[in-house]
C-alpha positions as CSV (number, residue, x, y, z in Angstrom):
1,X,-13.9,-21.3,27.5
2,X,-13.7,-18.5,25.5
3,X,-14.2,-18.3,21.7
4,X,-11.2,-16.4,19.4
5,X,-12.7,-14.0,17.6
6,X,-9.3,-13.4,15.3
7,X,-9.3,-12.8,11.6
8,X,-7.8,-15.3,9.6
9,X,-4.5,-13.6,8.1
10,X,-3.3,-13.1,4.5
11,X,-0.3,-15.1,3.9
12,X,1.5,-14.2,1.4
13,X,2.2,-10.9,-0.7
14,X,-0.5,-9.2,-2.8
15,X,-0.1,-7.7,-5.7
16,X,-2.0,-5.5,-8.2
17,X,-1.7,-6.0,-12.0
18,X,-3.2,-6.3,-15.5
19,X,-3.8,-9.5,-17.6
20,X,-1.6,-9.7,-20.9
21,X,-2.8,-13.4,-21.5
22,X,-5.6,-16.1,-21.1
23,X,-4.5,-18.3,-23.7
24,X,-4.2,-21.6,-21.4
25,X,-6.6,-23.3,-19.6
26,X,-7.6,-22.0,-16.3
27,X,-4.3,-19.8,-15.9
28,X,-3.8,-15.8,-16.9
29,X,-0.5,-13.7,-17.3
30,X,-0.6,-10.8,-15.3
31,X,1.9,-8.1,-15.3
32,X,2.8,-6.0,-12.4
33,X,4.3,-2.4,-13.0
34,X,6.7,-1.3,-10.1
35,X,8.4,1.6,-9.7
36,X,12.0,1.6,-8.3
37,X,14.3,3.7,-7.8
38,X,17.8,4.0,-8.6
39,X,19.8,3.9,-5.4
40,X,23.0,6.4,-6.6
41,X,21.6,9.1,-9.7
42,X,17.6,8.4,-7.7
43,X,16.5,8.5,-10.9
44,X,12.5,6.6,-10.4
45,X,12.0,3.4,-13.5
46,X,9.6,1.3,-14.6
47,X,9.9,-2.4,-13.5
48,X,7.7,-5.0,-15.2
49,X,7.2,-8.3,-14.2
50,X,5.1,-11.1,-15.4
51,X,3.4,-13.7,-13.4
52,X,1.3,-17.1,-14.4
53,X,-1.7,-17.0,-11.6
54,X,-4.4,-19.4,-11.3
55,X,-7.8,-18.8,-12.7
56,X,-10.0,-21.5,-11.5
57,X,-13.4,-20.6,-13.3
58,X,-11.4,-18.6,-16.5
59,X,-14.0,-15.9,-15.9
60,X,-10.9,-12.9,-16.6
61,X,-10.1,-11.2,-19.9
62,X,-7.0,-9.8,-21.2
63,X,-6.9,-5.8,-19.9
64,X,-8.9,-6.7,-16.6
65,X,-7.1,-4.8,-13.8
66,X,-6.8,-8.1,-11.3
67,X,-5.1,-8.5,-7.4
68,X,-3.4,-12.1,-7.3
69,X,-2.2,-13.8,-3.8
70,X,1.0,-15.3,-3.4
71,X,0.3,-19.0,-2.3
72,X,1.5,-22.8,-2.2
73,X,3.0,-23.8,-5.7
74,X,-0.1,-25.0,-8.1
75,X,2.6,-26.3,-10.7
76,X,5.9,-25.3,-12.1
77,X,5.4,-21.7,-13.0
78,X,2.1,-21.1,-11.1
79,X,2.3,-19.7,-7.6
80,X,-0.3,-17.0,-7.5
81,X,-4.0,-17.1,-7.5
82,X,-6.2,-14.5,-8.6
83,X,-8.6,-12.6,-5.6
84,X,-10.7,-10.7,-7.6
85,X,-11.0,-7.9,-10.3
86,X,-8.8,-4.5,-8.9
87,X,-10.7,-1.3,-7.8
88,X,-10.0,1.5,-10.6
């Protein structure tokens, strides 16, 4: 019989962002910056989007650089987790 060697896949997106708030108990607002462009002038914006991620040991500051993971809902607003601190 042989053993499966296979990597256990990410589900889930990934994103990068930066944390605006740790106000609440074991939960940080991070904002993630996108840039889009406009399909008719092509003119390239700045989209910004907030997102309530779990923290589970509050061990992350407002301005750390953070990448969270899309997973199952925690509670109402919560559907991210953090990974870990971002590479500069």
């Amino acid at each position: 019989m042989k053993k499966n060697n296979k990597q256990k896949k990410t589900k889930g997106k990934i994103l990068v962002g930066k944390v605006v708030s740790d106000k609440m108990d074991k939960t940080v607002v991070v904002e993630v910056i996108r840039i889009k462009e406009h399909p008719k002038y092509k003119k390239r914006y700045k989209v910004r989007k907030k997102y309530k991620a779990h923290d589970e040991k509050n061990q992350y500051k407002v301005g750390d650089k953070v990448v969270i993971q899309e997973t199952r809902p925690i509670s109402k607003h919560k559907k991210w987790k953090v990974i870990g601190l971002a590479e500069s």
